[in-house]
Backbone as ProteinMPNN parsed JSONL, in Angstrom:
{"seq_chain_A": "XXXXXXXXXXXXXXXXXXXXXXXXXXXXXXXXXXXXXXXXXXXXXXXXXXXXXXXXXXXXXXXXXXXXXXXXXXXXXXXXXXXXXXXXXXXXXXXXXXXXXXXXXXXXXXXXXXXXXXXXXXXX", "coords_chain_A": {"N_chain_A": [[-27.89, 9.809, 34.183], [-25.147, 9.22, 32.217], [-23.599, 7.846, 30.552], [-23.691, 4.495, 28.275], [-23.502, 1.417, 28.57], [-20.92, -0.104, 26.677], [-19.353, -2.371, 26.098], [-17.399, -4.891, 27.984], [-13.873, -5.035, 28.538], [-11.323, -7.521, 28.13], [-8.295, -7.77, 29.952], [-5.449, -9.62, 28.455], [-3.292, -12.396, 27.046], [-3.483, -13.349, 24.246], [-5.566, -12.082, 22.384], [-7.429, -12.856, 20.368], [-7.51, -15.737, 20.637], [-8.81, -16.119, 22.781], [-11.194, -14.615, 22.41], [-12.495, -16.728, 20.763], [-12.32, -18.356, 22.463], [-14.523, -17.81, 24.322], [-16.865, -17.333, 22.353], [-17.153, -20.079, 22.17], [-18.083, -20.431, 24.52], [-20.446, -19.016, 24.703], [-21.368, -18.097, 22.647], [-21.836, -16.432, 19.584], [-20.211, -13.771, 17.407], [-17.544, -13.63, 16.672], [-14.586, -10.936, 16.301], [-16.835, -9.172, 14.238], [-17.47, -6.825, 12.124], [-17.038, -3.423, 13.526], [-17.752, 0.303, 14.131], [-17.39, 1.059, 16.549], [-14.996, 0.014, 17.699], [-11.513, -1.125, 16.154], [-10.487, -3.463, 14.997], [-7.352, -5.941, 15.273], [-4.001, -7.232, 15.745], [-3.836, -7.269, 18.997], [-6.439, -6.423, 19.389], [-9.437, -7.523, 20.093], [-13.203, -8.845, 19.741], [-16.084, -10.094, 20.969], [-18.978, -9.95, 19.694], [-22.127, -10.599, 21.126], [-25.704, -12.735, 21.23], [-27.399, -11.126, 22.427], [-26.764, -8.453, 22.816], [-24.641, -7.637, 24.238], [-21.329, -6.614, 24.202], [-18.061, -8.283, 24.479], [-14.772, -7.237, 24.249], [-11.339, -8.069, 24.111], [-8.043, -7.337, 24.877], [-4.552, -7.342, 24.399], [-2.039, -7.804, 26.707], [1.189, -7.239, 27.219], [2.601, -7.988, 29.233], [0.956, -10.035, 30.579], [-0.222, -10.702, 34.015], [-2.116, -13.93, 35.08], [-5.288, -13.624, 36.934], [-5.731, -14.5, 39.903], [-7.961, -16.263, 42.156], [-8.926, -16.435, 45.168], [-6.551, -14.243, 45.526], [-5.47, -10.788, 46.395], [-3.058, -10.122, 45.401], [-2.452, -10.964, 43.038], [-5.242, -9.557, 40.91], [-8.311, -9.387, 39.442], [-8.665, -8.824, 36.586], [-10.099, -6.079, 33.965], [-11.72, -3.838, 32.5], [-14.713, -1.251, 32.088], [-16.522, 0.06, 28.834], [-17.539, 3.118, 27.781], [-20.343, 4.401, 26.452], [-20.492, 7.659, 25.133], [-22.103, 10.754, 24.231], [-20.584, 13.057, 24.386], [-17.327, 13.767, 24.863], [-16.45, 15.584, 26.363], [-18.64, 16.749, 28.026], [-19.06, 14.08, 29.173], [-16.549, 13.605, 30.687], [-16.876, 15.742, 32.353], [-19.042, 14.688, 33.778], [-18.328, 12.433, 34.738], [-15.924, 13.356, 36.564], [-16.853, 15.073, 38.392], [-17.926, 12.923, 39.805], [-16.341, 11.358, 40.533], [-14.304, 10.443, 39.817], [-10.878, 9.355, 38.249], [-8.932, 10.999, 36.304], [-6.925, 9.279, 33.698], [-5.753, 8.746, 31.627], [-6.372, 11.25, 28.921], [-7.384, 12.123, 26.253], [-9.205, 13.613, 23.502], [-9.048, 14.132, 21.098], [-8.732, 11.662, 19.946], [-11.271, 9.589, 20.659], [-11.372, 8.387, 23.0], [-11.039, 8.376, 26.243], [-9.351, 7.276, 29.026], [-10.179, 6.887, 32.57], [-9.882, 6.277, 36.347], [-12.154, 4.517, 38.685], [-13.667, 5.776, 41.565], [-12.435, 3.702, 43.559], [-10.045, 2.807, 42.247], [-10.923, 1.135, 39.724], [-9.732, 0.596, 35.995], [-11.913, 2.46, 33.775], [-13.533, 3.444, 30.641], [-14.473, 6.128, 28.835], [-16.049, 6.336, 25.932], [-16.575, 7.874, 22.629], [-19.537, 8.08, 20.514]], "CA_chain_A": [[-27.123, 8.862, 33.395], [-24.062, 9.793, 31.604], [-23.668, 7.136, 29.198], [-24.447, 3.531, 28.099], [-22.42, -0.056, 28.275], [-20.755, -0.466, 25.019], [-18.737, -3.694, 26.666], [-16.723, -5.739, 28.982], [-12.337, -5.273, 28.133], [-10.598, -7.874, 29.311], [-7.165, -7.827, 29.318], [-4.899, -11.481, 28.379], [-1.762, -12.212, 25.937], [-4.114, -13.273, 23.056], [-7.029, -11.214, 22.443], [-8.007, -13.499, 19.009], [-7.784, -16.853, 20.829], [-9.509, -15.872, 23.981], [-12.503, -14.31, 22.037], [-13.167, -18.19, 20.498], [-12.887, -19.568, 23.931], [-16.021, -17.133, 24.532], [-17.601, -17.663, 21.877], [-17.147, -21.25, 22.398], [-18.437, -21.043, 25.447], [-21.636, -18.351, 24.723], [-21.86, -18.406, 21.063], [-21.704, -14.739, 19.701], [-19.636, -13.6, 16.292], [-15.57, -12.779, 16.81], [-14.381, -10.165, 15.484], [-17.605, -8.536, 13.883], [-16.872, -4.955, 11.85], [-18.04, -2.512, 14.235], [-17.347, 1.333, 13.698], [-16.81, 1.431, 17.908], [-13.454, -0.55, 17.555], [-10.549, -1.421, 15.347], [-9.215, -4.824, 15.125], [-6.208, -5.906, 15.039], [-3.621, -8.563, 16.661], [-4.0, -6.433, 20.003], [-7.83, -6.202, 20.031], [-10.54, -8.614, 19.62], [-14.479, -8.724, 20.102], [-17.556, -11.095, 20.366], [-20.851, -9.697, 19.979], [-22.659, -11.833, 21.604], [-26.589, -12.379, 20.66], [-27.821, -10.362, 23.525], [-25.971, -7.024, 22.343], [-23.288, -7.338, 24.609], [-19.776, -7.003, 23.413], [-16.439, -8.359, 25.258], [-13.728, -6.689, 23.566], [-10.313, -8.765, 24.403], [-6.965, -6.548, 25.038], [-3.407, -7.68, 24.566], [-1.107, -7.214, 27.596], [2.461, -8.181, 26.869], [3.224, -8.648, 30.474], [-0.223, -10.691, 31.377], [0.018, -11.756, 34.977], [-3.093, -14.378, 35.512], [-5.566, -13.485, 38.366], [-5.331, -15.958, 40.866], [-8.599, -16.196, 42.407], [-9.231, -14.827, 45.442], [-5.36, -13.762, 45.681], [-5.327, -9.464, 45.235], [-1.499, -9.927, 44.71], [-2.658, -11.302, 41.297], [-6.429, -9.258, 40.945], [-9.118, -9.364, 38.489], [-8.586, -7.496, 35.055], [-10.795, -5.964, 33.104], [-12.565, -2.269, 32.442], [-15.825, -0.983, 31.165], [-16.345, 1.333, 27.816], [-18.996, 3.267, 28.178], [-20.864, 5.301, 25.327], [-21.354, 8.848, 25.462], [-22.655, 11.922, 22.732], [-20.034, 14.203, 24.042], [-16.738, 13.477, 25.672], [-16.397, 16.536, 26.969], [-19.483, 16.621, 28.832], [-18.831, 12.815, 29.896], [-15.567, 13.946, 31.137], [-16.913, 16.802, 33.45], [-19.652, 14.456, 34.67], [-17.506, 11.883, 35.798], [-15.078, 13.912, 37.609], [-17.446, 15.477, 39.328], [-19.108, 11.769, 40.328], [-14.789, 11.039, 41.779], [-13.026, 9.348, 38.878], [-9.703, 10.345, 38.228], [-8.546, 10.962, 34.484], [-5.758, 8.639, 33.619], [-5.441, 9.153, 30.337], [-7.334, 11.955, 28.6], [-7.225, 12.875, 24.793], [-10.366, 13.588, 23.709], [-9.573, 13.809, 19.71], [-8.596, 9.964, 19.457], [-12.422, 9.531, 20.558], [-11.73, 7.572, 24.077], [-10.583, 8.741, 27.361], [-9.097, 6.72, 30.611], [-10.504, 7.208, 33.765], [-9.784, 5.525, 37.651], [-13.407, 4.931, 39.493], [-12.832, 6.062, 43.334], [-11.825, 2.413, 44.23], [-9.356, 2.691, 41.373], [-10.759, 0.596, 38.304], [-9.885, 1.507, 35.128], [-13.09, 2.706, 32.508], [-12.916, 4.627, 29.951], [-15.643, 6.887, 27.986], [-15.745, 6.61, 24.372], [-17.511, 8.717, 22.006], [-20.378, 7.049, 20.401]], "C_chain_A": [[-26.123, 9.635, 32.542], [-24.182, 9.266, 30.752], [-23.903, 5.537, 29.209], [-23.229, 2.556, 27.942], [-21.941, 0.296, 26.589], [-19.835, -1.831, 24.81], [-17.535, -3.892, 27.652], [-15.316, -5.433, 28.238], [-11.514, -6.446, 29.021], [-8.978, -7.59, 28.984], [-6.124, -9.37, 29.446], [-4.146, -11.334, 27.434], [-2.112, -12.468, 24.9], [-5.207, -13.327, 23.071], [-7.661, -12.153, 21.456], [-8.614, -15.117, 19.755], [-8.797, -16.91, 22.596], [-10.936, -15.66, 23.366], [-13.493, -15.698, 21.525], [-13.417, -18.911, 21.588], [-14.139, -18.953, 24.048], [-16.527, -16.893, 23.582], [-17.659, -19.328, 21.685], [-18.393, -21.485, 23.565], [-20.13, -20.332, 25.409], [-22.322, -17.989, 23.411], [-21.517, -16.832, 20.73], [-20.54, -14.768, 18.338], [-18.227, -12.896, 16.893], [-15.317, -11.947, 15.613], [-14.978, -9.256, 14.105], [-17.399, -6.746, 13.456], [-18.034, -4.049, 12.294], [-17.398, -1.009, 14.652], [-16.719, 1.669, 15.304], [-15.131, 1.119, 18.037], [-12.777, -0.915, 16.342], [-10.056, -2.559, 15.592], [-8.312, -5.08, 14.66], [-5.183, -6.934, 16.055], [-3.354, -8.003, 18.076], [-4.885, -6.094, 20.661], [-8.638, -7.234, 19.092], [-11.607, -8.435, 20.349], [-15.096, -9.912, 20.153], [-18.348, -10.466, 21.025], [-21.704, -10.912, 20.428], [-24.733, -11.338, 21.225], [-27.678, -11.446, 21.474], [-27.575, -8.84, 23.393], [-24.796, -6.91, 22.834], [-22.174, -7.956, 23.855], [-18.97, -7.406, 24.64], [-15.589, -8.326, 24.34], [-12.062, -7.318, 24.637], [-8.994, -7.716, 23.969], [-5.944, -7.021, 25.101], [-2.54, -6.744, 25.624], [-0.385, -7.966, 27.567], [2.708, -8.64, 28.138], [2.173, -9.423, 31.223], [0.406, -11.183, 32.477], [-1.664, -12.159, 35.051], [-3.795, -13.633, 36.59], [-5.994, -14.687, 38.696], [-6.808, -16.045, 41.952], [-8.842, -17.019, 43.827], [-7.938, -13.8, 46.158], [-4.867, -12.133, 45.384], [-3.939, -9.734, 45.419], [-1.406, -9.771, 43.163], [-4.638, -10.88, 40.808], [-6.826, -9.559, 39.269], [-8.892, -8.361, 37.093], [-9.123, -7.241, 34.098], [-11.247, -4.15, 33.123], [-14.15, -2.093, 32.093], [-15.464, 0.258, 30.309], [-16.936, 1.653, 28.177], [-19.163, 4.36, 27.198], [-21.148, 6.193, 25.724], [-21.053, 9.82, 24.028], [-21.458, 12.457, 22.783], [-18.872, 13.891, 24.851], [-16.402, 14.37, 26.634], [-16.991, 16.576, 28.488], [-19.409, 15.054, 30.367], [-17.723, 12.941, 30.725], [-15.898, 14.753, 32.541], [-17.596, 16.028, 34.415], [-18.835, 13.398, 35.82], [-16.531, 12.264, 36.5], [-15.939, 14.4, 38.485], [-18.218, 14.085, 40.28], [-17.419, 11.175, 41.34], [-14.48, 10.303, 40.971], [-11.958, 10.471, 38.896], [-9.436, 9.934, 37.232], [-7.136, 10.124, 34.706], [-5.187, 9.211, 32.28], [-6.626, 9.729, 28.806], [-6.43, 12.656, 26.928], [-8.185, 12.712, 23.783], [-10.349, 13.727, 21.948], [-9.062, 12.435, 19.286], [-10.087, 9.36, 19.664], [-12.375, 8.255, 21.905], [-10.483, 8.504, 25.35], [-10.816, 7.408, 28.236], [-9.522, 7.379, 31.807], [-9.639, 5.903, 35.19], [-11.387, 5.751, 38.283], [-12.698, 5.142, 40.938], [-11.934, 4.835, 43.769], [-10.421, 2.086, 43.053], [-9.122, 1.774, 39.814], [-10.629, 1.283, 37.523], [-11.61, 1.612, 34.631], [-12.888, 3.573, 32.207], [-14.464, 5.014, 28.841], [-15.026, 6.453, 26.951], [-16.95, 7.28, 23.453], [-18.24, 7.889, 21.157], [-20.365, 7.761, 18.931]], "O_chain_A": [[-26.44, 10.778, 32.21], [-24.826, 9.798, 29.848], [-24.374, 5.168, 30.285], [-22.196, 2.826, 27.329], [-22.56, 0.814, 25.659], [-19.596, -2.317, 23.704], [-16.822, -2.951, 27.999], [-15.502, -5.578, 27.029], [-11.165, -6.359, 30.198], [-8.565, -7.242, 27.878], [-6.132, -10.067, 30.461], [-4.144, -10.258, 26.836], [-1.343, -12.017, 24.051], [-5.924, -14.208, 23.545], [-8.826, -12.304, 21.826], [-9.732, -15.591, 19.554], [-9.253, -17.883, 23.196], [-11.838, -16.416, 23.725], [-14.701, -15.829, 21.721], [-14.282, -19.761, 21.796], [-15.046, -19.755, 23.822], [-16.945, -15.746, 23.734], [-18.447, -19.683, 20.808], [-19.293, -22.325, 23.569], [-21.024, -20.957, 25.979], [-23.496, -17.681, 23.202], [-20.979, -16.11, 21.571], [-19.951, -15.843, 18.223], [-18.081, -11.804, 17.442], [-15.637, -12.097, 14.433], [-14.275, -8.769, 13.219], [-17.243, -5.779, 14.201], [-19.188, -3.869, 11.907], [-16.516, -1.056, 15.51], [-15.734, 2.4, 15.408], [-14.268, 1.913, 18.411], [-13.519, -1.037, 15.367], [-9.161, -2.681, 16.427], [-8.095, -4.608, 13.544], [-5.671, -7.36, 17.102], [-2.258, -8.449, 18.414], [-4.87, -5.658, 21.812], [-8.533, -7.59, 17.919], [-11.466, -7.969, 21.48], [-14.705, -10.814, 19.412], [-18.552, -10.311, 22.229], [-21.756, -12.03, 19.914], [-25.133, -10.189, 21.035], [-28.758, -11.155, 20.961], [-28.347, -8.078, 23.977], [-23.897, -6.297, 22.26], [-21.992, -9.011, 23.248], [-19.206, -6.891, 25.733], [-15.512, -9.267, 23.551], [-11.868, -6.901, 25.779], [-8.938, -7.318, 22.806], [-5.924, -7.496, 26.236], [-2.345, -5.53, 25.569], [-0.615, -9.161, 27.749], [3.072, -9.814, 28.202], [2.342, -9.55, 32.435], [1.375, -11.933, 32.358], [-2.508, -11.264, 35.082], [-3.055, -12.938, 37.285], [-6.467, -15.62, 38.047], [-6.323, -15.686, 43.024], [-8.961, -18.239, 43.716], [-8.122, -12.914, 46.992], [-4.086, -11.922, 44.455], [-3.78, -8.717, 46.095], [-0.787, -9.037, 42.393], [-5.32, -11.825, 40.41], [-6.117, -9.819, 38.297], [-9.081, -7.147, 37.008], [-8.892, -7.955, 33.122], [-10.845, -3.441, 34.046], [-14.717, -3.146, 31.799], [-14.656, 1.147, 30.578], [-17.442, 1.012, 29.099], [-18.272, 5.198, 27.061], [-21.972, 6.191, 26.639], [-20.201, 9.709, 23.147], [-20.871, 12.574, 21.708], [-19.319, 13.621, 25.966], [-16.06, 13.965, 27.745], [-16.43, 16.505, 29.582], [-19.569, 14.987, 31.586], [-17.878, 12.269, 31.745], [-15.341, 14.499, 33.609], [-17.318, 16.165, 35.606], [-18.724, 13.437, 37.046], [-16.12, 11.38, 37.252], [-15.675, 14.036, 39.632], [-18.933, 14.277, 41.264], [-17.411, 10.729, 42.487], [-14.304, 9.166, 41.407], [-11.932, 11.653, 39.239], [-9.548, 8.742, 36.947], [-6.398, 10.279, 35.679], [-4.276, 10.022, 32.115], [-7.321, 9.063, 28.038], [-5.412, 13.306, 26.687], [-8.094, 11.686, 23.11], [-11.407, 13.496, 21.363], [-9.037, 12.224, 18.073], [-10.32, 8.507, 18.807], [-13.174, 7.319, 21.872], [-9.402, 9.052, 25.134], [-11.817, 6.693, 28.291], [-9.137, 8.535, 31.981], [-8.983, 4.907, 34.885], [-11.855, 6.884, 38.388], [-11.577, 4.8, 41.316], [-10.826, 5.004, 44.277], [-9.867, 0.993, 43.171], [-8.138, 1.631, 39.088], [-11.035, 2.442, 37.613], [-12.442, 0.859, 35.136], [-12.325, 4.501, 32.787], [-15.225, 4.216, 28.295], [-13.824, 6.198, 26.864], [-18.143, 7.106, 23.702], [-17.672, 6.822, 20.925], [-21.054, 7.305, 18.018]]}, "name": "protein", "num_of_chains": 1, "seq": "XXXXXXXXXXXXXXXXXXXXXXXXXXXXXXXXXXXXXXXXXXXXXXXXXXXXXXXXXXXXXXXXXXXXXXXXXXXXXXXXXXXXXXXXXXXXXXXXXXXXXXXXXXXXXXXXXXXXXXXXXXXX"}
């Protein structure tokens, strides 16, 4: 094991009003102060009472996915908790991700899994 869920990203044009639809729809606290993320009109959360988080991502150019159309695919990532990014870094290259975007003193790194989703480590 490398490291541990820390939640679901999706990405959509408003991260604030998306997080009430899901907590509308699963109950769970929006926008809860939690030392993993920063909120802000760009990022939004609901803890939900289960532990899981979905952390909501502003993308200015949202295109919908169109379901089951890949012209218009699915969008989302996983975080994933680890002690050391370093370490988390070496293991998943060696497992076939490919670094997208790597800068390891902001306290999160981008990856590609082989099939090309994003996820991205973050230091715990």
């Amino acid at each position: 094991m490398i490291g541990t869920l820390q939640g679901v990203v999706l990405d959509c044009p408003e991260p604030l009003g998306l997080a009430r639809f899901y907590a509308g729809l699963l109950g769970g606290e929006v926008d809860r102060a939690d030392p993993r993320w920063s909120l802000d009109d760009d990022w939004s959360t609901l803890h939900l009472a289960s532990g899981v988080v979905l952390a909501f991502q502003r993308a200015t150019d949202h295109r919908p996915p169109r379901w089951p159309d890949p012209a218009h695919p699915q969008q989302f990532h996983l975080d994933v908790g680890v002690a050391d990014l370093d370490v988390g870094h070496a293991r998943v290259v060696a497992l076939g991700a490919r670094p997208l975007d790597v800068d390891g003193a902001r306290g999160w790194n981008v990856y590609a899994d082989p099939a090309g989703h994003p996820f991205c480590l973050v230091r715990e």
